[in-house]
DRENSEKE-248585 format. One record per residue: x, y, z of N, C-alpha, C in turn. Coordinates in steps of 0.1 Angstrom, whole numbers, padded with zeros to 4 digits, always signed. Layout:
N
XYZXYZXYZ...
% end
This chain:
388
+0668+0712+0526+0663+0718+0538+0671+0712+0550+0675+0717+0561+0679+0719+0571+0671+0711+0582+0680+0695+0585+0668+0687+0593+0667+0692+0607+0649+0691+0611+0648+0700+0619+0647+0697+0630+0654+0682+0635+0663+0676+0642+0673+0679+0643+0681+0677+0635+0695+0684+0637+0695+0696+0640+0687+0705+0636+0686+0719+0642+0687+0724+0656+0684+0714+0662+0679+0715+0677+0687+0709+0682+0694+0698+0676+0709+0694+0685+0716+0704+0687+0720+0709+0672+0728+0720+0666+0729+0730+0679+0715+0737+0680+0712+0748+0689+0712+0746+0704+0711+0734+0706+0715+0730+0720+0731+0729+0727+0735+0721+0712+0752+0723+0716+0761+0733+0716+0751+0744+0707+0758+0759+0713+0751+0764+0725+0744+0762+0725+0737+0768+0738+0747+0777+0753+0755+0766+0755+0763+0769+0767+0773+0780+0766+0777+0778+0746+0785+0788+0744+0783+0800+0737+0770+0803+0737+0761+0815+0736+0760+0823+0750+0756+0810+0761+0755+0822+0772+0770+0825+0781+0783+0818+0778+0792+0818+0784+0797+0837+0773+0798+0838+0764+0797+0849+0756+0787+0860+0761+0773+0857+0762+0762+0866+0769+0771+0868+0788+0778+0862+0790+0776+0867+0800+0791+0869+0803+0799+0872+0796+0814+0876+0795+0812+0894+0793+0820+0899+0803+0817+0914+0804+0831+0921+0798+0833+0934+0797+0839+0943+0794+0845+0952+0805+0857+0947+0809+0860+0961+0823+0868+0970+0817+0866+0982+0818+0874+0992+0816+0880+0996+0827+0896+0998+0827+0904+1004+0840+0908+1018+0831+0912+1030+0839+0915+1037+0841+0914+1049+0844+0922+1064+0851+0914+1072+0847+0898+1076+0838+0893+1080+0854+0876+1081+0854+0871+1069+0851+0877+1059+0853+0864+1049+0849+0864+1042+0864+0854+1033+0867+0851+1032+0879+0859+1026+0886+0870+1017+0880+0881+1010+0878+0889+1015+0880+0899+1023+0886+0913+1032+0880+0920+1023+0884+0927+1013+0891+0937+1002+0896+0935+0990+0883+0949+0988+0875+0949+0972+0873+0946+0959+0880+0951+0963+0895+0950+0953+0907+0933+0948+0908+0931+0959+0911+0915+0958+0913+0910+0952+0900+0908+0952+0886+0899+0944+0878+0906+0937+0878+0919+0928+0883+0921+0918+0885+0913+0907+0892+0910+0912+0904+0901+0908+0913+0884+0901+0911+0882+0910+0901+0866+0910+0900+0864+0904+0885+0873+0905+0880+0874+0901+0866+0868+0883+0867+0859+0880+0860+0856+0866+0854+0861+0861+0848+0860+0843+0845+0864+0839+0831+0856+0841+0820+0864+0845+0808+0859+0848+0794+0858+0859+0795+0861+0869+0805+0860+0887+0803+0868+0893+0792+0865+0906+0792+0878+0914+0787+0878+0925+0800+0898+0922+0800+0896+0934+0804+0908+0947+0796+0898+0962+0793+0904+0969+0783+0912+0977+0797+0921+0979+0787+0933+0992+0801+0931+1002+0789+0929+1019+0796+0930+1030+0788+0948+1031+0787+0948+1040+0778+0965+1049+0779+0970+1057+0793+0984+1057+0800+0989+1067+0809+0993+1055+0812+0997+1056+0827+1012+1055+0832+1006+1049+0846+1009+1037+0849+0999+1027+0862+1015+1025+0870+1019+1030+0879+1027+1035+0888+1025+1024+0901+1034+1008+0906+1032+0999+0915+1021+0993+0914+1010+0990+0902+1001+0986+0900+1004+0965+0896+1009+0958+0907+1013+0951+0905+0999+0938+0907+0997+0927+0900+0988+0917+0906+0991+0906+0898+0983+0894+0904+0981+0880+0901+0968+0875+0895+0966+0875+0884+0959+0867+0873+0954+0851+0877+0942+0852+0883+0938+0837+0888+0932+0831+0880+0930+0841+0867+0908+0835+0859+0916+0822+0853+0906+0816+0847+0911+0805+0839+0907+0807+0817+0904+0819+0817+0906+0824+0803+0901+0840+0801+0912+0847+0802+0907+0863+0801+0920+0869+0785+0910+0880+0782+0919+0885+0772+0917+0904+0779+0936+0911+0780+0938+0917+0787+0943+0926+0773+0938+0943+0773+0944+0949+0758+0942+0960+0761+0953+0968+0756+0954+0983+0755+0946+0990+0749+0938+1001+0752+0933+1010+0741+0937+1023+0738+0941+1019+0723+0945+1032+0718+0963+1036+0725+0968+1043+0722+0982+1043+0731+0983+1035+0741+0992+1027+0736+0996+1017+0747+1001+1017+0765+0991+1018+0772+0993+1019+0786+1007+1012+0792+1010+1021+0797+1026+1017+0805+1024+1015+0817+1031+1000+0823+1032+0997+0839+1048+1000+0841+1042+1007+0850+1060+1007+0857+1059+1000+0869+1069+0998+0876+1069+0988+0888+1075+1000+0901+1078+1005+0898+1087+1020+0902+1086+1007+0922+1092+0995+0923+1097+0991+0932+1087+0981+0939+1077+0979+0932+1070+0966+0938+1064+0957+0930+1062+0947+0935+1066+0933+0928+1052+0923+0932+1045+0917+0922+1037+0908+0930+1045+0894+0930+1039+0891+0943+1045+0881+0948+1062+0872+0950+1068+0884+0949+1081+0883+0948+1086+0881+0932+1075+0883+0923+1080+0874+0909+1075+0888+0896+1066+0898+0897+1070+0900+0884+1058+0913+0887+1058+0918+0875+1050+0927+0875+1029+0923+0874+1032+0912+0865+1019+0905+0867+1021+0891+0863+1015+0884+0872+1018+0871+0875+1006+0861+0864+1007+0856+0862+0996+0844+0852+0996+0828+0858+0985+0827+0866+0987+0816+0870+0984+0806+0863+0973+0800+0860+0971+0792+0850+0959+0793+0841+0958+0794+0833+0952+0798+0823+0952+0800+0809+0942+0804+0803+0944+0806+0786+0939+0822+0786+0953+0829+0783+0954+0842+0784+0960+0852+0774+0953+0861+0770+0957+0868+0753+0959+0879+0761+0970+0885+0758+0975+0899+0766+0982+0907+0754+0976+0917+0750+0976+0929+0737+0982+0944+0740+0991+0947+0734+0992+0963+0736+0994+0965+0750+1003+0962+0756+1007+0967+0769+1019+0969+0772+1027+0978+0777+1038+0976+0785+1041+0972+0798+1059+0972+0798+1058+0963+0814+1074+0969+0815+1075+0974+0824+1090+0986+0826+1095+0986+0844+1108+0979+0843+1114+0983+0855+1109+0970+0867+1107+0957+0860+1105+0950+0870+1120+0948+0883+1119+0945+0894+1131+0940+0902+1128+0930+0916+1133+0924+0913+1131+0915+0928+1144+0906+0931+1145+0904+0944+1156+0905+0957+1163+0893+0946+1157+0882+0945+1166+0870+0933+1172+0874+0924+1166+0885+0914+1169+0892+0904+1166+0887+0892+1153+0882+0892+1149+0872+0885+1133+0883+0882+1132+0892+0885+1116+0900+0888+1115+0903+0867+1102+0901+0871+1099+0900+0854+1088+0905+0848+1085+0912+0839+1074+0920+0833+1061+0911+0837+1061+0899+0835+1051+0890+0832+1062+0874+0841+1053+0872+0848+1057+0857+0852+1043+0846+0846+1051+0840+0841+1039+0830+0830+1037+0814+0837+1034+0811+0847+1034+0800+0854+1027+0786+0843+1015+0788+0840+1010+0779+0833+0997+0778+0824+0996+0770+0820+0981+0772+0811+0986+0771+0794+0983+0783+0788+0987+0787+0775+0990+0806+0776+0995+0812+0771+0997+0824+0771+1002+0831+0758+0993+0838+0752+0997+0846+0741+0999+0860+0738+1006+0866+0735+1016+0881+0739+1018+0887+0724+1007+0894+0725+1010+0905+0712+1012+0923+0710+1019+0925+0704+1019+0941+0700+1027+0947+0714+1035+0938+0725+1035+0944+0738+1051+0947+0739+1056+0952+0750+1067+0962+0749+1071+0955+0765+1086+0951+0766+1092+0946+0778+1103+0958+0780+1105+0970+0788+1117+0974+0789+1123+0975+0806+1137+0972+0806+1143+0975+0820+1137+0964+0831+1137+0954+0824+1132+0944+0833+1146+0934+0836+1143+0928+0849+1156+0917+0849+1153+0903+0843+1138+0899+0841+1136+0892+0829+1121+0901+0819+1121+0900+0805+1113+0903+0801+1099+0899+0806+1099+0886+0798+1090+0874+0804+1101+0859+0810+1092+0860+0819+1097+0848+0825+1088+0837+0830+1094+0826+0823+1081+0812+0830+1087+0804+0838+1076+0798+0846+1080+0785+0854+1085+0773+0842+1083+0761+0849+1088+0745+0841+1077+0735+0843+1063+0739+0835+1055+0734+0833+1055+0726+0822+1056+0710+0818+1054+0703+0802+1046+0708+0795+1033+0713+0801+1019+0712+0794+1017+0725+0789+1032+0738+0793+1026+0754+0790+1029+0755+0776+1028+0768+0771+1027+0768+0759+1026+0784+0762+1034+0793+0750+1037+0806+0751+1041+0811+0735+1030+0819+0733+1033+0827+0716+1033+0838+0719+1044+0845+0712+1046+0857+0714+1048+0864+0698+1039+0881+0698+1036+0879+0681+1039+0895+0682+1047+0904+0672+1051+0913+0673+1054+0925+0683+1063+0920+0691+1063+0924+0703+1083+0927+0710+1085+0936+0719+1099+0942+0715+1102+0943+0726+1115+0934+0735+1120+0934+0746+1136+0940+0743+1138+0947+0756+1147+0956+0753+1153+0960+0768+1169+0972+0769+1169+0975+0777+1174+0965+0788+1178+0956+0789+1187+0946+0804+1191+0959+0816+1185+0954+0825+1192+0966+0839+1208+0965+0837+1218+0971+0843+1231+0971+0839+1235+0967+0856+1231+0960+0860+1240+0954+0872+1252+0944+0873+1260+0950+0878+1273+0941+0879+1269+0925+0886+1273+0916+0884+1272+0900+0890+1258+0895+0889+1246+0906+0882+1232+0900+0877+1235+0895+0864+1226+0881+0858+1222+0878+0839+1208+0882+0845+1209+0893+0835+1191+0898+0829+1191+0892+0818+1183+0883+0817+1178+0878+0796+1165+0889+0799+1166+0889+0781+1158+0897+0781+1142+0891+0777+1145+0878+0774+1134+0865+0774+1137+0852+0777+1129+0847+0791+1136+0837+0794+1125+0826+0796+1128+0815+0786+1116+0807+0784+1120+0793+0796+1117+0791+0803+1120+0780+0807+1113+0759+0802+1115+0755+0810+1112+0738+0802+1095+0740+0804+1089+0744+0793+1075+0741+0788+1070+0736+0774+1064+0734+0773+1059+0722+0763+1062+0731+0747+1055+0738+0743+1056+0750+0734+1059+0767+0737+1073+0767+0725+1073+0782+0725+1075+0786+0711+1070+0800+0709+1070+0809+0691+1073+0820+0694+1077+0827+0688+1080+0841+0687+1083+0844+0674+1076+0852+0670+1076+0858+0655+1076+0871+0653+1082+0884+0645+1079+0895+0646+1083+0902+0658+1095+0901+0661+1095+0907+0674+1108+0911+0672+1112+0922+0686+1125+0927+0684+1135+0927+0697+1145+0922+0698+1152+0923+0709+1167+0929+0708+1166+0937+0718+1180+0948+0716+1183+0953+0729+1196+0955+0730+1205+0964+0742+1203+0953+0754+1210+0944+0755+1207+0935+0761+1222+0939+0768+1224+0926+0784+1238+0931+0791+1240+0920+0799+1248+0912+0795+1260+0901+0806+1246+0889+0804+1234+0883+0802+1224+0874+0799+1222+0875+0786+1213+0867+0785+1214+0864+0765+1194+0870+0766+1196+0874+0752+1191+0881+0744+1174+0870+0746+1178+0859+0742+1163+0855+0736+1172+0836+0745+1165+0833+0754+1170+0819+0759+1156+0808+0763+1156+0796+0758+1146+0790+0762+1147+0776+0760+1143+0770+0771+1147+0755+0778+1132+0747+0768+1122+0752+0767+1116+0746+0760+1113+0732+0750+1101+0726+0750+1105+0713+0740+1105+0715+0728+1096+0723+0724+1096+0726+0709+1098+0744+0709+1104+0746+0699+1110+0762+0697+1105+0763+0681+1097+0777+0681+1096+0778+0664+1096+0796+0665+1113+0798+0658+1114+0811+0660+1118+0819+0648+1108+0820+0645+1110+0829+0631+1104+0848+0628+1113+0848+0617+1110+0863+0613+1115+0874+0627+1126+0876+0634+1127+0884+0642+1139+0889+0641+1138+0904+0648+1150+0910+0646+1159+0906+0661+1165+0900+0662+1176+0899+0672+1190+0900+0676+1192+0915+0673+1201+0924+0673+1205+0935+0684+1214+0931+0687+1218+0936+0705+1217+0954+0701+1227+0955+0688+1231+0967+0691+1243+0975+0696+1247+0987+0692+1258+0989+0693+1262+0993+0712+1250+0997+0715+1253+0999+0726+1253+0987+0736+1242+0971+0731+1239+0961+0735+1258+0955+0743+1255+0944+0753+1266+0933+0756+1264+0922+0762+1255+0918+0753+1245+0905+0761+1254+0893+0755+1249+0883+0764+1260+0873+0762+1252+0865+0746+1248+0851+0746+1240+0850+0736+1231+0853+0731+1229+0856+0718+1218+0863+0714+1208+0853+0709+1208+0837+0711+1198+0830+0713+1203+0818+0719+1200+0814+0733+1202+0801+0736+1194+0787+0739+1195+0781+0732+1189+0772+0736+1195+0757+0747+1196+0763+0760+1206+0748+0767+1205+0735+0766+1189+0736+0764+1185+0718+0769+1183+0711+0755+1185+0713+0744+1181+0709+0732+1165+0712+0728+1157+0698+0726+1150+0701+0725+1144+0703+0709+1134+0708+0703+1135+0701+0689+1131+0723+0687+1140+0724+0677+1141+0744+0674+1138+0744+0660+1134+0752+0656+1132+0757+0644+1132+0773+0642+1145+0774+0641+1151+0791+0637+1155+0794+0626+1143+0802+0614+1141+0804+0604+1136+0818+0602+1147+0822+0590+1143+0837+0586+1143+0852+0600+1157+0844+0611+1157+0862+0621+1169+0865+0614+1171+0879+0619+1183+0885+0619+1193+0887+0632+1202+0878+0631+1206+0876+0648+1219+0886+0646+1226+0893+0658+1238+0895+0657+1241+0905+0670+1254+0901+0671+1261+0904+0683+1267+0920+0683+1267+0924+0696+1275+0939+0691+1291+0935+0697+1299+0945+0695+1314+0947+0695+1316+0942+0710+1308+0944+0716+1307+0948+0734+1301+0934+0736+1298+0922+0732+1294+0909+0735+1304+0904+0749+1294+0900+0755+1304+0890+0768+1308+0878+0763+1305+0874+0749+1307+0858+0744+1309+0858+0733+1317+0851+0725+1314+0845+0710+1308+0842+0705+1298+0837+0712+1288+0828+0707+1275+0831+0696+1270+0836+0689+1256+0837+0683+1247+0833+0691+1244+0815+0688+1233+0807+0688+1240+0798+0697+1234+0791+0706+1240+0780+0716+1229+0776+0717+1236+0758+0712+1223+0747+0717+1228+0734+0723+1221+0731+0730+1229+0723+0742+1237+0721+0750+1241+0734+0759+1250+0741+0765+1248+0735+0776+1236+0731+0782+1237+0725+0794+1231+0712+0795+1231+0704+0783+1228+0689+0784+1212+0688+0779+1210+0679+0771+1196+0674+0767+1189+0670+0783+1172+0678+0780+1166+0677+0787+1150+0665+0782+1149+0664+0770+1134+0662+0764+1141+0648+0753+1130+0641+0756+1128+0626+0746+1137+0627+0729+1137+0640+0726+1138+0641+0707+1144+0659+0706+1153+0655+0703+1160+0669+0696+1167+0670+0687+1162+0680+0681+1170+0685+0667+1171+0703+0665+1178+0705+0659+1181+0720+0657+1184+0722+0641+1172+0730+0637+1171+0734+0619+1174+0748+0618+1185+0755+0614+1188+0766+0608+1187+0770+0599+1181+0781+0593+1176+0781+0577+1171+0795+0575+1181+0799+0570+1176+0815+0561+1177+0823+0571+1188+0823+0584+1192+0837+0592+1203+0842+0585+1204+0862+0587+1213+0860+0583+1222+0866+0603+1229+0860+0601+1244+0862+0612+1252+0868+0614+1253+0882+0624+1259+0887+0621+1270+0892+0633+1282+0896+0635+1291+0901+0645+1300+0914+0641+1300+0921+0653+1308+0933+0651+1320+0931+0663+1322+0917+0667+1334+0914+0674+1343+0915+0668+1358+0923+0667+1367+0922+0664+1378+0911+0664+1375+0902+0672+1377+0884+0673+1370+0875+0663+1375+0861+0665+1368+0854+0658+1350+0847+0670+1343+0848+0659+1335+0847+0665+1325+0831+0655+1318+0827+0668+1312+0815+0666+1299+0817+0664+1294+0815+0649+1276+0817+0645+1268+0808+0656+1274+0798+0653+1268+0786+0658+1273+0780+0668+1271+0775+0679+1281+0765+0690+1273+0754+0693+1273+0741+0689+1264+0729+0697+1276+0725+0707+1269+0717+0712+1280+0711+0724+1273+0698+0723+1281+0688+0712+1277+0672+0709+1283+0666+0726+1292+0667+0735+1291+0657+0744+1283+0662+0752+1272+0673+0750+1263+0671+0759+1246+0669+0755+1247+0665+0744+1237+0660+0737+1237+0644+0732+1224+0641+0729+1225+0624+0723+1234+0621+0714+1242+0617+0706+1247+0613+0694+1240+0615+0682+1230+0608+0684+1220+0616+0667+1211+0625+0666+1214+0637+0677+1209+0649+0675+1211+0652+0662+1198+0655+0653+1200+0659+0640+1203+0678+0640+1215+0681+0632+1218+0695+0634+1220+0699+0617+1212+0707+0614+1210+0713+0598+1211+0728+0598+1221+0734+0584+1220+0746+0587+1219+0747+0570+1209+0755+0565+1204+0759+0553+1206+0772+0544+1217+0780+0539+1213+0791+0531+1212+0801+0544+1222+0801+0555+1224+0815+0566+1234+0816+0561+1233+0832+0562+1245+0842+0557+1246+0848+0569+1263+0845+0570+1272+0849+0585+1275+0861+0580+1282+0874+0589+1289+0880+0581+1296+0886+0594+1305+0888+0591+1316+0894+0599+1330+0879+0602+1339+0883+0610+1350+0876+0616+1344+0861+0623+1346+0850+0617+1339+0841+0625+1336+0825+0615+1332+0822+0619+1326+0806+0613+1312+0801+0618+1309+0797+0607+1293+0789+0615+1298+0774+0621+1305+0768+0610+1305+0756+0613+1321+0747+0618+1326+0757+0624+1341+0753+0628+1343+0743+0639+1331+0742+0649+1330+0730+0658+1318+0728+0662+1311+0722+0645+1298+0717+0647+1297+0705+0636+1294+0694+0642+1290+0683+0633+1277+0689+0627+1272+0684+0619+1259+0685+0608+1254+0681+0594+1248+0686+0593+1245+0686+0578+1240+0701+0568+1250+0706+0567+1249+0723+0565+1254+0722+0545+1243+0733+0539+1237+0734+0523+1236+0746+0523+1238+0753+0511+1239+0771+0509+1242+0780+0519+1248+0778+0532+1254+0790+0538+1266+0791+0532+1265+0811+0536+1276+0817+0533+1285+0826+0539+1295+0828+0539+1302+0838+0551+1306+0847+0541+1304+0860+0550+1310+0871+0540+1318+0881+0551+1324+0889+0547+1333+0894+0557+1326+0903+0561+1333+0913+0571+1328+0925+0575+1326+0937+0567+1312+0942+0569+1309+0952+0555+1304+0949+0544+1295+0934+0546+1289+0931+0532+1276+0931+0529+1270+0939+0546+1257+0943+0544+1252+0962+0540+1248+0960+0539+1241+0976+0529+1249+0988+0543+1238+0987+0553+1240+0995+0566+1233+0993+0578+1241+0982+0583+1234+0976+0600+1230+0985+0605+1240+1000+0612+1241+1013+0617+1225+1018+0618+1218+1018+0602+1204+1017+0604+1194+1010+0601+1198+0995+0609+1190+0986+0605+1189+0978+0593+1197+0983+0583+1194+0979+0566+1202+0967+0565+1196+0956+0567+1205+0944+0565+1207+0935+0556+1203+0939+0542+1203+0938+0524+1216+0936+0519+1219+0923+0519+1235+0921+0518+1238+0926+0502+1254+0931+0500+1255+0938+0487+1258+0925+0478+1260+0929+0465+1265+0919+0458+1252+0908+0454+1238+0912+0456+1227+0903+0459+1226+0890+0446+1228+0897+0436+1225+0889+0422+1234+0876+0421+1250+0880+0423+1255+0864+0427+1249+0853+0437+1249+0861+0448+1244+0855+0461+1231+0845+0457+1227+0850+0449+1209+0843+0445+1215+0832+0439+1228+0826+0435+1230+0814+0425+1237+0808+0433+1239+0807+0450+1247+0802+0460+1234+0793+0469+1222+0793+0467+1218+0790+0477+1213+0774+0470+1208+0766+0479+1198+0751+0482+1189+0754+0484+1177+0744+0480+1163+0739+0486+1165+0739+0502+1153+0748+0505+1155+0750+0521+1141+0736+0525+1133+0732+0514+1128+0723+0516+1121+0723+0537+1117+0711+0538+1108+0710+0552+1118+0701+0560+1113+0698+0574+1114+0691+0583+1103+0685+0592+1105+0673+0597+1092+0673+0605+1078+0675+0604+1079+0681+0592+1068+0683+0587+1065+0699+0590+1077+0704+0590+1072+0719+0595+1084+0725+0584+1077+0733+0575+1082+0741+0566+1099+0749+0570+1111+0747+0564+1121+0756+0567+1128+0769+0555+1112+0766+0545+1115+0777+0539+1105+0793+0539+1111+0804+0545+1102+0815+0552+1093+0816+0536+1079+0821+0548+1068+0828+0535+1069+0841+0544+1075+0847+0550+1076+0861+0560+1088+0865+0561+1090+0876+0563+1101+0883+0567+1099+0900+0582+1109+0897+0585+1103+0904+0600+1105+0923+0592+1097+0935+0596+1089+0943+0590+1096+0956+0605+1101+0961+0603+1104+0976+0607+1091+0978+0609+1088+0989+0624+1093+0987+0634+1089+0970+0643+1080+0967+0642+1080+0951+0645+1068+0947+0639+1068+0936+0634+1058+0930+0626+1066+0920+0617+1058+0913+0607+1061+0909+0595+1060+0913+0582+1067+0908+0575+1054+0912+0557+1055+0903+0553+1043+0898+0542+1041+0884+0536+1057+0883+0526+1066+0870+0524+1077+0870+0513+1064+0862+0506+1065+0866+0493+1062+0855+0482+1075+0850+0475+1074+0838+0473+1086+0830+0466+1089+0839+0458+1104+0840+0458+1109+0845+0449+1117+0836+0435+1118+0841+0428+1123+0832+0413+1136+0825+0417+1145+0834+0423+1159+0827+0429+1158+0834+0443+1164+0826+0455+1162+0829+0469+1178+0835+0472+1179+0844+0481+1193+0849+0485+1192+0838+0498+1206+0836+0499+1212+0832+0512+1206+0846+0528+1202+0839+0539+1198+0845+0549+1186+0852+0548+1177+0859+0558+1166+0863+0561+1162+0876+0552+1167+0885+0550+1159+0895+0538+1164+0890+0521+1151+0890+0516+1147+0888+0505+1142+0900+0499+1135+0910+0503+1127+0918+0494+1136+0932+0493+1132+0941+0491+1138+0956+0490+1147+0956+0478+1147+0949+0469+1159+0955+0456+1155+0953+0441
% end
């Protein structure tokens, strides 16, 4: 039996979070509901609310996010913000000031502002988590301040589209120096003169994504990391189109160590370039990092004109280069390298780091998502394992 003392602690210690639940509401915005403005349930919105957005098209509906824990979600067809030319607060289409904030199923299209810095989402601080949601034609996707203590997960979700302005870098995700960032399942493409996926961040854990410019794409890196910092990029599909502004792939420490401990673990991407030049998978830049930055690269498969490891100290196990044309059909996404059955007797133990696993149990899932990988009997070099 159930001591009937403890019971009453029990029920007391929930208590507070029984009625913070009883009294967390539900706003619905849009069309016919009493609500039509995003701006406006901004305003009235409590902490621990929801607030639901119906489907259609919310036209300079720009605002600032004050609560201190709201979850913000599409229903049913994902509601589109356009910015069609205004901006909160000089910074983005909706601003997050500090808080613990779950934002679901939404779009965010055509941010712009005078710096050129205007961004679907400006993420100042708190924690913030980003799923199922859609960044296009923004001059940043998402964009954060340089908070230690933020923290930013982002979980099947597809930034795309860079504005095409001459003397602007649009990234199309730009993480700046905060404590934690993830991104899993997600897709970035058509990117222009700014890199694809860049973040100053102290810890990076970026796995299962498609990060692939595309043929129309000419974004400069298609992942940067400048300040070091400790990364774990496992199981994406990275690659450059013909039209690249840079050689580069992946860049880490381009602009000098920022954070106490850095290291960068590569493992199971596969790499790819449609530059007609020689092109660089990988680029560290050792004089501008510590000396025993640990650099590991595990079982990635390059493919096209280029080198992973041509001017990179490390400690690199089962990658492989294959030339151009040794994947099935990039043209439609099919990135199933040919030849698979040798390939399976080239690779290493992708084994752990830090205590954080660098061998994928996922693989990123058309149109965005994941699917579970279960071990396979023998592992191919780079990110797709399943389909043969």
């Amino acid at each position: 039996m159930i001591c009937m003392k403890a019971l009453v602690l029990a029920l007391g210690w929930l208590a507070p979070f029984a009625a913070a639940q009883a009294q967390a509401a539900v706003l619905r915005v849009g069309p016919g509901e009493a609500i039509t403005r995003i701006a406006d349930a901004a305003k009235v919105a409590q902490d621990g609310d929801v607030v639901e957005i119906l489907p259609g098209e919310y036209h300079a509906d720009v605002t600032v996010w004050e609560q201190k824990r709201l979850v913000i979600r599409g229903i049913g067809e994902r509601p589109v913000l356009i910015a069609d030319g205004s901006i909160a607060e000089g910074k983005a289409i909706w601003v997050i000031r500090d808080g613990d904030f779950l934002i679901d199923n939404v779009e965010f299209r055509g941010a712009r502002a005078d710096d050129e810095n205007g961004a679907g989402i400006r993420f100042e601080r708190g924690r913030l988590e980003v799923r199922n949601s859609v960044f296009l034609d923004n001059q940043n996707g998402i964009l954060t301040a340089n908070f230690g203590d933020a923290e930013l997960v982002i979980r099947d979700s597809v930034f795309a589209q860079a504005p095409r302005k001459e003397g602007a870098l649009p990234h199309l995700l730009y993480v700046g120096r905060i404590g934690r960032f993830e991104v899993s399942g997600s897709r970035f493409h058509n990117g222009y003169r700014g890199h694809l996926l860049k973040s100053r961040a102290r810890y990076n854990d970026i796995r299962y994504n498609l990060i692939y410019d595309g043929p129309q794409g000419e974004a400069s890196y298609e992942i940067d990391l400048p300040n070091g910092g400790l990364a774990f990029v496992v199981g994406n599909i990275v690659g450059q189109s013909a039209g690249t502004q840079n050689p580069v792939v992946v860049s880490y420490g381009a602009e000098g160590n920022a954070w106490p401990e850095s290291a960068l673990h590569l493992a199971h991407n596969t790499l790819l370039s449609d530059r007609h030049t020689g092109t660089l998978f990988l680029r560290t830049w050792p004089d501008r990092l510590p000396a025993d930055v640990e650099i590991v690269g595990i079982n990635n498969l390059s493919v096209g004109l280029g080198s992973l490891t041509l001017v990179n100290g490390g400690d690199y196990r089962g990658n492989l280069p294959l030339p151009p044309g040794a994947l099935q059909d990039p043209a439609t996404l099919d990135f199933r390298p040919l030849g698979a059955a040798l390939l399976r007797k080239l690779t290493a133990p992708a084994g752990s780091a830090r205590g954080v696993s660098l061998q994928p149990d996922a693989e990123f899932a058309l149109p965005i998502g994941t699917r579970p990988l279960p071990p396979p009997a023998e592992w191919l070099p780079g990110a797709v394992q399943q389909g043969y």
